[in-house]
C-alpha atoms as one frame of an Amber mdcrd trajectory, in Angstrom:
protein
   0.000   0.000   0.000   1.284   3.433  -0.911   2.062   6.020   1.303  -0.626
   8.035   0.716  -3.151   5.470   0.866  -1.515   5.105   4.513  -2.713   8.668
   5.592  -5.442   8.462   4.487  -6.254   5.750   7.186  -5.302   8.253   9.828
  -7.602  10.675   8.557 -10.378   8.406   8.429  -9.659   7.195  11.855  -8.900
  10.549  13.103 -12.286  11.727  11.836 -14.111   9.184  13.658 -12.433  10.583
  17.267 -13.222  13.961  16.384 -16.682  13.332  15.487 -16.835  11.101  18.586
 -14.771  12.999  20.958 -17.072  15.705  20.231 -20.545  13.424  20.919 -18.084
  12.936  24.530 -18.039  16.489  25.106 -21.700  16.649  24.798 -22.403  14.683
  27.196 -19.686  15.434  29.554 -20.947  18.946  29.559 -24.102  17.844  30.203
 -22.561  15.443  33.635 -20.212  18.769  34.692 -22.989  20.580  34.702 -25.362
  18.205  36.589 -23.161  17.190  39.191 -21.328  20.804  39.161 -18.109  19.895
  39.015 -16.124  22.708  37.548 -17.458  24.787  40.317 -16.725  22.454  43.273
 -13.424  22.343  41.882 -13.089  25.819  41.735 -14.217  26.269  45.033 -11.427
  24.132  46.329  -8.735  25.340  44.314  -9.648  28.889  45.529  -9.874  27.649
  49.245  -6.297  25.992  48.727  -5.381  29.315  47.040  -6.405  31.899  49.839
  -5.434  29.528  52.866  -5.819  32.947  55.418  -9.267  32.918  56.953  -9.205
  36.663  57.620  -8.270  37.348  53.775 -11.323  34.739  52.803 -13.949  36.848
  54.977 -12.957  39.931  52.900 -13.170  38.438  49.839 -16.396  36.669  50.879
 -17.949  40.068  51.460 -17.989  40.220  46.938 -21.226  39.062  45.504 -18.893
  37.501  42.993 -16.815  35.235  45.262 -19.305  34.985  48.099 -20.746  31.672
  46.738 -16.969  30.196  46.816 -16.339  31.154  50.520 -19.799  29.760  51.875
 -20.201  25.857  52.463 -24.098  26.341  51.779 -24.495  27.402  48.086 -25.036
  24.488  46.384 -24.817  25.818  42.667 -21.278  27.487  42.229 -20.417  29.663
  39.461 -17.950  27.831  37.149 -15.672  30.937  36.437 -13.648  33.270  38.383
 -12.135  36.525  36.416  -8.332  36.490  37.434  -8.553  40.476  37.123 -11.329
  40.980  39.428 -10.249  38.504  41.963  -6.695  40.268  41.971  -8.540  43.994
  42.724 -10.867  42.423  45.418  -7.641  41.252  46.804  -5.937  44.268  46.570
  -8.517  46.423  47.179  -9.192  44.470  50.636  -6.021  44.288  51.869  -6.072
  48.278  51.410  -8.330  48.810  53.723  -8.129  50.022  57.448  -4.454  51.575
  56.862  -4.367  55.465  56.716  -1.131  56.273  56.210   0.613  56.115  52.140
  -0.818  55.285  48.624  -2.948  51.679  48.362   0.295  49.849  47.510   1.629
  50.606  50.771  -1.619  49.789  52.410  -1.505  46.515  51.265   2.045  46.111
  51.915   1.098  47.070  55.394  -2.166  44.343  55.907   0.101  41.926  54.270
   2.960  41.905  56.548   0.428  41.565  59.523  -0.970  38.407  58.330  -0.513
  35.268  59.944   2.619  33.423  58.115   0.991  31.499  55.431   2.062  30.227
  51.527  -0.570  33.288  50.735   1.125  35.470  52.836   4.518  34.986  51.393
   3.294  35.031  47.941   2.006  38.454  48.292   4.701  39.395  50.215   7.099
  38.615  46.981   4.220  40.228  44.612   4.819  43.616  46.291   8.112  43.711
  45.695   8.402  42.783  42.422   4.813  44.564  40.729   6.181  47.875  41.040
   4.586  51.328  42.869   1.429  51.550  41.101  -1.771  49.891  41.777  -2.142
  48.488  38.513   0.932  46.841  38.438   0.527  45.213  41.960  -3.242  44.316
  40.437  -1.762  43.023  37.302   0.813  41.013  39.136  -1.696  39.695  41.438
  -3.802  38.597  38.438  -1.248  36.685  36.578  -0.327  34.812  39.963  -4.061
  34.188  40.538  -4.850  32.989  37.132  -1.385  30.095  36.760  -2.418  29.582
  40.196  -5.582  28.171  39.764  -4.875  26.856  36.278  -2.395  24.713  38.123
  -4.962  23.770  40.944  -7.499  22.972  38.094  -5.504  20.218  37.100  -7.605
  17.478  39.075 -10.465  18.556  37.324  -8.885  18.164  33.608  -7.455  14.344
  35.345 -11.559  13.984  36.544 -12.633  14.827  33.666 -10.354  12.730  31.831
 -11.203   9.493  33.541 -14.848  10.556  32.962 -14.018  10.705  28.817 -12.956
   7.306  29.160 -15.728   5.456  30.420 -18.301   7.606  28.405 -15.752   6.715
  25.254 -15.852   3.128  26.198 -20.099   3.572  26.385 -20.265   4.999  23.038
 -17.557   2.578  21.537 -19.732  -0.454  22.489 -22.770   1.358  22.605 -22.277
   2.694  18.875 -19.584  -0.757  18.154 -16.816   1.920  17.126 -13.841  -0.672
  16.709 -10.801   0.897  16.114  -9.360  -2.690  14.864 -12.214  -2.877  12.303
 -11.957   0.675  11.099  -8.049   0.333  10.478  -8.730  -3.151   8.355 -11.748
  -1.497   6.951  -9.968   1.499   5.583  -6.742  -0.418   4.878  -8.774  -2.548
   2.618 -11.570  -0.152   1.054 -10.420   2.330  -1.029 -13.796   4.078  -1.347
 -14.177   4.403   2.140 -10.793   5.839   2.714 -11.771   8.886  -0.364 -15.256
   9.272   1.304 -13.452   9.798   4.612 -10.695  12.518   2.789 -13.342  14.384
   1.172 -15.415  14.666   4.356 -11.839  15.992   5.980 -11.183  18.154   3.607
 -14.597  19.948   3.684 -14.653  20.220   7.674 -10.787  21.347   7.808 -11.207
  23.742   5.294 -14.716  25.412   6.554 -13.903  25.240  10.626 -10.223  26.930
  12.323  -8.828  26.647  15.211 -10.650  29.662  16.201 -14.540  28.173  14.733
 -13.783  25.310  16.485 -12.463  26.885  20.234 -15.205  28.965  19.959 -18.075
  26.278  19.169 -16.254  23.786  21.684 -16.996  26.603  24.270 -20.444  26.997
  23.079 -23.630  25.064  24.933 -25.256  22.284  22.840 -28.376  24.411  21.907
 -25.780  27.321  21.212 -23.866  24.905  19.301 -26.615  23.765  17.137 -27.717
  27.693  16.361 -24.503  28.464  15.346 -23.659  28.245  11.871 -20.319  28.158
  11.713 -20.391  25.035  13.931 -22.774  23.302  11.017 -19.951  20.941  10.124
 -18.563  19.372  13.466 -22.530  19.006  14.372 -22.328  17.365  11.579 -19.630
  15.125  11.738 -21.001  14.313  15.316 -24.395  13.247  13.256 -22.373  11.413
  10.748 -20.404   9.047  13.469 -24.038   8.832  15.991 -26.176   7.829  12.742
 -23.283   6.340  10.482 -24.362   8.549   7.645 -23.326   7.535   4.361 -21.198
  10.706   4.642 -18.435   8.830   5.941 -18.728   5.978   3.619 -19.495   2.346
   4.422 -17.621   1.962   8.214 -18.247  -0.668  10.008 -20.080   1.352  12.708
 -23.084   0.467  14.706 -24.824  -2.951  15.445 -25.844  -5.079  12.255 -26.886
  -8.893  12.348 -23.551  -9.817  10.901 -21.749  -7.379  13.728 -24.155  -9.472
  16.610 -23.794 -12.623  15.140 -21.477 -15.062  17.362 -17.960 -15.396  15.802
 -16.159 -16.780  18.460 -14.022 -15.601  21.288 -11.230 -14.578  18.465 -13.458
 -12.321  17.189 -14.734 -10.623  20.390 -12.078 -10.573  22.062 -10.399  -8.451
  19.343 -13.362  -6.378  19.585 -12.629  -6.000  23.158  -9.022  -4.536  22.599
 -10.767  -2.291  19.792 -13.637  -0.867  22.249 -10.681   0.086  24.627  -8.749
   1.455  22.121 -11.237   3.332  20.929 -12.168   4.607  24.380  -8.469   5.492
  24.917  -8.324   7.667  21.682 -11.809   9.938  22.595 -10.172   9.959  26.225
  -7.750  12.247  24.491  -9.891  14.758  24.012 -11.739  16.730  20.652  -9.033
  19.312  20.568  -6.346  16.544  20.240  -8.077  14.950  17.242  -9.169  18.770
  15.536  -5.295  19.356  15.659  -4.529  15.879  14.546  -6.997  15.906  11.747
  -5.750  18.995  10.266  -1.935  18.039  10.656  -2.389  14.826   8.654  -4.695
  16.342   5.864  -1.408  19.251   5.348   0.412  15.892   4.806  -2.457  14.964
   2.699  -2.201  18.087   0.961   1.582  17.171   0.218   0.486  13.964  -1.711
  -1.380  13.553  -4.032  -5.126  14.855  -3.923  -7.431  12.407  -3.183  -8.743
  10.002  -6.074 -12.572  10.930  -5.274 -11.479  14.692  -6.093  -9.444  14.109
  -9.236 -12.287  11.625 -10.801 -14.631  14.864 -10.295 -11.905  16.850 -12.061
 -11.625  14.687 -15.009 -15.694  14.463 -15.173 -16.163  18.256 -15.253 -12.904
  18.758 -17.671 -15.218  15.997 -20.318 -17.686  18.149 -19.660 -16.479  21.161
 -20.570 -15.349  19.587 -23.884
């Protein structure tokens, strides 16, 4: 087999994560949301963060960061702004000392504070923003926001090991075998053009922007959006094994249900979990993936499907 015919069985298997990493998200959003887990984490990361109970009851006096601070709210908010949390801080620790400018101020409230991680932290902050307020604010920001970006990293793990087991539902639930689909497109040349075209047509209509942007999105936001038309698509295409994506093996047919033997089910086994392994990796993996093999692609030779068109139109023009 040629080396182009090789790629294009990474695009057609890379196509099939996207399209079902992105079904994953779905419904992981859908989980986060129900169980509120982005904001419990938050909540913890931001207790971890500001360890100093008296700096916690003045930032708990902020409508924005109240919810955080109090073990009663039951729906958190799942977002903290860096900027604003760094002025509350700032702003707080200001407070109560007469004498200088609010840099000072702080300086002062800081150095009073019981010794802490926090404490020290802010401590260094003040020496190194600068004299204004803005620069403290700005330093106080930055620290804030790798701070909890760093604490957050349980969550991405939680959510991670979450992926998994919903990619392992959908690969039996939807028989996405990543064994099968590497024979099938080794052996099917149709099915491997189908599956280039398909890539070409998504990569070329969706960026890196489109596609942060609609990843970010809610499902009904999603769906209203029309520059997110082809990755609902391509989620469509892998949940109903539309003809878009030429004749996979995916989804539950008497042959697929049929008993071959332990051979055969145990190597559907392996490609289940391998399958669940590659959506555990996430829909921006596979977006950045996808496009990175179809620039290869680009290198080769264009794909049969496209140059048979060519030919067609050029006999038709004559």
């Amino acid at each position: 087999m040629s080396l182009t015919a090789w790629v294009d069985v990474a695009i057609g298997l890379s196509l099939v994560y996207l399209g079902a990493s992105l079904f994953v998200t779905v419904i992981n959003e859908f989980i986060a949301q129900l169980l509120n887990l982005r904001g419990k984490q938050l909540r913890d990361s931001l207790k971890s963060l500001i360890s100093d109970v008296d700096v916690a009851k003045i930032l708990s006096q902020s409508p924005a960061l109240k919810p955080f601070f109090d073990s009663q709210t039951k729906k958190l908010p799942s977002y903290v702004d860096p900027n604003i949390l760094a002025r509350l801080l700032v702003g707080g620790l200001a407070i109560g000392e007469m004498a200088g400018n609010t840099v000072q101020q702080a300086s002062a409230t800081i150095d009073k504070l019981p010794d802490s991680g926090l404490k020290r932290q802010l401590q260094s902050l003040v020496v190194t923003a600068g004299t204004t307020t803005e620069e403290l604010v700005t330093a106080v920001s930055n620290w804030a926001d790798r701070s909890l970006t760093a604490l957050g990293g349980r969550y991405k793990r939680n959510l991670q090991t979450i992926s998994f087991w919903i990619g392992l539902g959908i690969a039996v639930g939807l028989n996405i075998d990543t064994i099968a689909l590497t024979a099938h497109l080794y052996h099917d040349k149709e099915t491997r053009e189908a599956a280039v075209v398909l890539a070409l047509r998504i990569t070329e209509k969706t960026d890196k922007e489109t596609f942060e942007k609609c990843l970010a999105l809610t499902v009904e936001q999603r769906m209203n959006d029309s520059s997110c038309t082809p990755l609902a698509g391509l989620i469509d295409a892998v949940q109903g094994r539309s003809q878009s994506l030429g004749k996979l093996p995916i989804g539950w047919s008497d042959r697929a249900l049929s008993p071959d033997g332990w051979i055969v089910w145990g190597s559907r086994l392996v490609g289940w979990l391998l399958t669940a392994l590659a959506l555990s990796l996430g829909a921006p993996f596979w977006f950045d993936l996808l496009n990175k093999v179809v620039n290869v692609r680009h290198g080769l030779s264009r794909p049969e499907v496209e140059k048979g068109l060519g030919e067609q139109r050029n006999r038709n023009h004559t």
